[in-house]
N, CA, C and O atoms as a GROMACS GRO file, in nm:
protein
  244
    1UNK      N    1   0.575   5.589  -5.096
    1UNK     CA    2   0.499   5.514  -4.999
    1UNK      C    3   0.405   5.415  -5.069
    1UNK      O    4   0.408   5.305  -5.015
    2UNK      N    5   0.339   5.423  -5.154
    2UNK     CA    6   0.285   5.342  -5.243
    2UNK      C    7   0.330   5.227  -5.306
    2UNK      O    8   0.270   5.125  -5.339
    3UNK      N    9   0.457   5.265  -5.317
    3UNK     CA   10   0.493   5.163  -5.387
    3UNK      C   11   0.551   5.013  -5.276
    3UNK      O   12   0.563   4.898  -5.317
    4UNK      N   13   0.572   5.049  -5.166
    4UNK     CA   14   0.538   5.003  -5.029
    4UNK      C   15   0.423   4.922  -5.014
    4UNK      O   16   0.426   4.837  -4.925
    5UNK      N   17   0.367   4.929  -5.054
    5UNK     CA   18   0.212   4.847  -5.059
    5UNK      C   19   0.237   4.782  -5.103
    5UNK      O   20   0.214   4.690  -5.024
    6UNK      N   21   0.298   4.717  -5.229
    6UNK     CA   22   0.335   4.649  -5.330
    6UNK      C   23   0.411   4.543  -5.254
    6UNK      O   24   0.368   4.428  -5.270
    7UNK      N   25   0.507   4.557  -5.182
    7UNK     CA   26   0.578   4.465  -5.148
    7UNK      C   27   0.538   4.389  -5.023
    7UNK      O   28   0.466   4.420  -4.929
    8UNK      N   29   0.607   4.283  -5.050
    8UNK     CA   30   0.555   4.167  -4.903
    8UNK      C   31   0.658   4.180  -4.862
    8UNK      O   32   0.776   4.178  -4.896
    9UNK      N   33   0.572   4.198  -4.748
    9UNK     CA   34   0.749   4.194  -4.574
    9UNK      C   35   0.680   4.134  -4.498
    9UNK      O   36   0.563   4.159  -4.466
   10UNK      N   37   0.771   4.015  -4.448
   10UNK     CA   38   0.735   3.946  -4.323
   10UNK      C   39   0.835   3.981  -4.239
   10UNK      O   40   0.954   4.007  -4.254
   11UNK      N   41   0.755   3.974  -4.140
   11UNK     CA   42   0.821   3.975  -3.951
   11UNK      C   43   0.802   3.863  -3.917
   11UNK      O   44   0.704   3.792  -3.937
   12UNK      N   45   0.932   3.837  -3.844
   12UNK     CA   46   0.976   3.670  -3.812
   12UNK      C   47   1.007   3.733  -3.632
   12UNK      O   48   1.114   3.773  -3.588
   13UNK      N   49   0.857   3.723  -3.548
   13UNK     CA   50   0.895   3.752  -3.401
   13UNK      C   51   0.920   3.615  -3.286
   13UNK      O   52   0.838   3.527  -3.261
   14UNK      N   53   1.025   3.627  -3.242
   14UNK     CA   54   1.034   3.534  -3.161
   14UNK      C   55   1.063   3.532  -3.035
   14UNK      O   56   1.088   3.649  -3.003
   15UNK      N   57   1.074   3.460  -2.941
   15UNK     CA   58   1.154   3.528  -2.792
   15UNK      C   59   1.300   3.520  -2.765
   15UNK      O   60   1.379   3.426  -2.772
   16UNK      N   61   1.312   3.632  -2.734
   16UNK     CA   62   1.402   3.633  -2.668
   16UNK      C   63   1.500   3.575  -2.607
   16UNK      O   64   1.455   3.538  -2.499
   17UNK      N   65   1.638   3.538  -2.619
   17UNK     CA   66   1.685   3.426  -2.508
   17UNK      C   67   1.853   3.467  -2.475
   17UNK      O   68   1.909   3.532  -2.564
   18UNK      N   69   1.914   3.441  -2.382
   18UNK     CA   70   1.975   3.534  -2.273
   18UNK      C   71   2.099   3.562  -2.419
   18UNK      O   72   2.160   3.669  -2.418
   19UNK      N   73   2.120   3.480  -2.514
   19UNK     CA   74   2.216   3.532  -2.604
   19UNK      C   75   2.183   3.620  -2.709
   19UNK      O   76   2.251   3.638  -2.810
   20UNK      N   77   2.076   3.676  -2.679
   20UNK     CA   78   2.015   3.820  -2.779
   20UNK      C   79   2.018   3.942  -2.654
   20UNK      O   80   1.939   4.031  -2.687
   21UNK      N   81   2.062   3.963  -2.565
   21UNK     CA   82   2.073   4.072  -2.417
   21UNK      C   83   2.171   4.166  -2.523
   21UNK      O   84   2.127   4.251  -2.600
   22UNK      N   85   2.267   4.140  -2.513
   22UNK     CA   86   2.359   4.212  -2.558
   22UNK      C   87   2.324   4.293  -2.694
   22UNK      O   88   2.380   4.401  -2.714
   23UNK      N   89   2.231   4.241  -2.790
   23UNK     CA   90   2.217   4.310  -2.910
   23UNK      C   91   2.134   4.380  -2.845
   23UNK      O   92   2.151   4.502  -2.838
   24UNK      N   93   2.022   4.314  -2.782
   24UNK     CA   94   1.904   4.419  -2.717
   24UNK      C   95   1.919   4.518  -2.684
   24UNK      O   96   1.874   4.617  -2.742
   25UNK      N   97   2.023   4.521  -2.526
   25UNK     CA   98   2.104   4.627  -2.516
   25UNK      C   99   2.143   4.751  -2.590
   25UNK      O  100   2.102   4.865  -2.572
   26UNK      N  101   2.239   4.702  -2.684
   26UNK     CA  102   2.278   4.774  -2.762
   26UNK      C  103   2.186   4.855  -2.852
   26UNK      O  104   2.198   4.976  -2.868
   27UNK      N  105   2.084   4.770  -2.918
   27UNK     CA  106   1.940   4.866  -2.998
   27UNK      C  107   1.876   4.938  -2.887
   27UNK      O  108   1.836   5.047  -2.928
   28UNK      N  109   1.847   4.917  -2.741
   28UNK     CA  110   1.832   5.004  -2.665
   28UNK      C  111   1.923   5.117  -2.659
   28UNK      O  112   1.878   5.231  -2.660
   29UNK      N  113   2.052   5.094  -2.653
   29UNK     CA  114   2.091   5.260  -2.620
   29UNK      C  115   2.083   5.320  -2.710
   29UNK      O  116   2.061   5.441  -2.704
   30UNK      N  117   2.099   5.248  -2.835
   30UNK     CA  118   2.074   5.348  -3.004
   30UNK      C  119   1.931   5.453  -2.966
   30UNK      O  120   1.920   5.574  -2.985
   31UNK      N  121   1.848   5.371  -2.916
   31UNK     CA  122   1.705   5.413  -2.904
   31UNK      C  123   1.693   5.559  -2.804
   31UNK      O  124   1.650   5.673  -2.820
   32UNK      N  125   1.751   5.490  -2.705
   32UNK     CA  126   1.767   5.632  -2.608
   32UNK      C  127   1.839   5.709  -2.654
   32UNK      O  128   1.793   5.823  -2.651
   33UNK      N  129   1.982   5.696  -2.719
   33UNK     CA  130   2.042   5.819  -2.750
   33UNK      C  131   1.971   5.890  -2.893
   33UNK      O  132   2.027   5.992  -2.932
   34UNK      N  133   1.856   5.845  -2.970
   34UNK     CA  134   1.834   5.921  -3.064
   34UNK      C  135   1.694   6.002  -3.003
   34UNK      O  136   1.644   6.102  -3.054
   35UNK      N  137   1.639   5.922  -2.861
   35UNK     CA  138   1.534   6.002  -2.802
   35UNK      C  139   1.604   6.147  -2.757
   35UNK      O  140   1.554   6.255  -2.786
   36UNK      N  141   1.715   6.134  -2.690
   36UNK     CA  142   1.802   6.224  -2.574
   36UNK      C  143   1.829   6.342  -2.686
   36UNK      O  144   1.819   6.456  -2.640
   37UNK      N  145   1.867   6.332  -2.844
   37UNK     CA  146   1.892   6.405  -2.904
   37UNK      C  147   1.747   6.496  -3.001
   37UNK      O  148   1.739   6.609  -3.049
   38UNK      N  149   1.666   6.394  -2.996
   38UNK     CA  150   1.518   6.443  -3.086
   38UNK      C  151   1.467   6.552  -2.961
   38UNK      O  152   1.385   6.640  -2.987
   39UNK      N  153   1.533   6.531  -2.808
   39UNK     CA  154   1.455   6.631  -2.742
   39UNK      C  155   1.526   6.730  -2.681
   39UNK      O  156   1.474   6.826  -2.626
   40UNK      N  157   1.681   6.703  -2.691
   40UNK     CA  158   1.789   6.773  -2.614
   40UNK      C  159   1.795   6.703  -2.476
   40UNK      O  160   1.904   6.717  -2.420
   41UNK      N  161   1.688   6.620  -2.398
   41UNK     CA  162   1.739   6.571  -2.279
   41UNK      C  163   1.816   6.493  -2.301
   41UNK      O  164   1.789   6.412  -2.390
   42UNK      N  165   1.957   6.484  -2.223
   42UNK     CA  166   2.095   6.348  -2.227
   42UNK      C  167   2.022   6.306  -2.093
   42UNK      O  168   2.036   6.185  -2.078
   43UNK      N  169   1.944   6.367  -1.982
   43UNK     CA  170   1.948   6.321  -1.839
   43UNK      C  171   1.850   6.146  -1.870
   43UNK      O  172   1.834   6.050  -1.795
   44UNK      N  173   1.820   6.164  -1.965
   44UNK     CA  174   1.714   5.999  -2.026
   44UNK      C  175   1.838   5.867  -2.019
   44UNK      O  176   1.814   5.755  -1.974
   45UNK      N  177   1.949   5.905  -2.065
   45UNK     CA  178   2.055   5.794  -2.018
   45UNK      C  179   2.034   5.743  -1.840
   45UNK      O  180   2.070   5.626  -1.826
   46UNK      N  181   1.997   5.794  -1.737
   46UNK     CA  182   1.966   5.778  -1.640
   46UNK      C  183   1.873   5.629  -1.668
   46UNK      O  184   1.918   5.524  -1.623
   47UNK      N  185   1.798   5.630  -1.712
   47UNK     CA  186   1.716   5.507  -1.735
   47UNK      C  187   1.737   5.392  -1.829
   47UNK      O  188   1.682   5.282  -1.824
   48UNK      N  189   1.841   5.443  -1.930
   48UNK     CA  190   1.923   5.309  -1.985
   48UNK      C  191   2.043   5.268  -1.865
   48UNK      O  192   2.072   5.148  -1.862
   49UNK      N  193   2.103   5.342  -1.784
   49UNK     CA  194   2.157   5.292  -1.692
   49UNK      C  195   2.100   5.192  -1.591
   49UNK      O  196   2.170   5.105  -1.540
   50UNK      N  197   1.970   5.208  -1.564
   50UNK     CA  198   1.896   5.142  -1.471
   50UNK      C  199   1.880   5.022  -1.535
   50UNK      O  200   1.907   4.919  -1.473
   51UNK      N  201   1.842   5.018  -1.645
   51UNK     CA  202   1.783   4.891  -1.741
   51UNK      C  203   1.908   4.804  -1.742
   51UNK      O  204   1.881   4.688  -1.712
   52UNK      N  205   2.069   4.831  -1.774
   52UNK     CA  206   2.160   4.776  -1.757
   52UNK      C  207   2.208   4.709  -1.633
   52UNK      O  208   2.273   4.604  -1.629
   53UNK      N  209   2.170   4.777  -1.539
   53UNK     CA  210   2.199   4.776  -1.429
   53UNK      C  211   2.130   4.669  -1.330
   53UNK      O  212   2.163   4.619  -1.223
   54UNK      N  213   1.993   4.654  -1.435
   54UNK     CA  214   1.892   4.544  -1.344
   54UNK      C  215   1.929   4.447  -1.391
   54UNK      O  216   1.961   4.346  -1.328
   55UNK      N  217   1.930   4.466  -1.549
   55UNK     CA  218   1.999   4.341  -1.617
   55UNK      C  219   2.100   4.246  -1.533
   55UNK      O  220   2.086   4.125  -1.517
   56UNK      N  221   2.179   4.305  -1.495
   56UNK     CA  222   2.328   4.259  -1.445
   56UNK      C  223   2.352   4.237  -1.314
   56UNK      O  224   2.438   4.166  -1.262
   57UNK      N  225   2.262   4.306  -1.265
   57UNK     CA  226   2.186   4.243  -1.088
   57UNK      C  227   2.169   4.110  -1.094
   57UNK      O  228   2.230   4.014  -1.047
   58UNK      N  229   2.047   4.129  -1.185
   58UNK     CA  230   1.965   3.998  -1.187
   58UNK      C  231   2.008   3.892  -1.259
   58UNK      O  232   1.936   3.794  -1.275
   59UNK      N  233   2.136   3.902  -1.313
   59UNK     CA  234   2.198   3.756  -1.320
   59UNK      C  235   2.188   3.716  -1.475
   59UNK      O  236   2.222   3.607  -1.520
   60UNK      N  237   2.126   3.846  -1.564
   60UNK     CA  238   2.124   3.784  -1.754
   60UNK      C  239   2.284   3.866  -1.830
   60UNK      O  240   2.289   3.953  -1.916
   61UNK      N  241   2.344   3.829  -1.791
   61UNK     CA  242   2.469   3.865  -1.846
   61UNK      C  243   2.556   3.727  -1.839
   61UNK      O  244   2.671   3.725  -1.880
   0.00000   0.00000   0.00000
């Protein structure tokens, strides 16, 4: 960890725009499925469904 200090890291944040959805997406479900497994709940996919689901309602696909 120390030696972590040492080094320079930059973060390059920017917005968002409708042709980054799909990666987003995708680092989202990574995210939920490593929550669903750190706790044993799978029923948390329920709410990446929703998030997809609004997505694709609302017209960013």
């Amino acid at each position: 960890m120390a030696d972590d200090a040492n080094l320079n890291h930059r973060v390059l944040i920017r917005r968002a725009s409708l042709a980054d959805a799909e990666e987003i997406l995708d680092l989202q479900k990574l995210a939920y499925i490593s929550e669903a497994e750190l706790y044993g709940d799978y029923s948390i996919f329920s709410r990446y469904a929703f998030t997809v689901g609004f997505v694709w309602l609302n017209g960013f696909h």
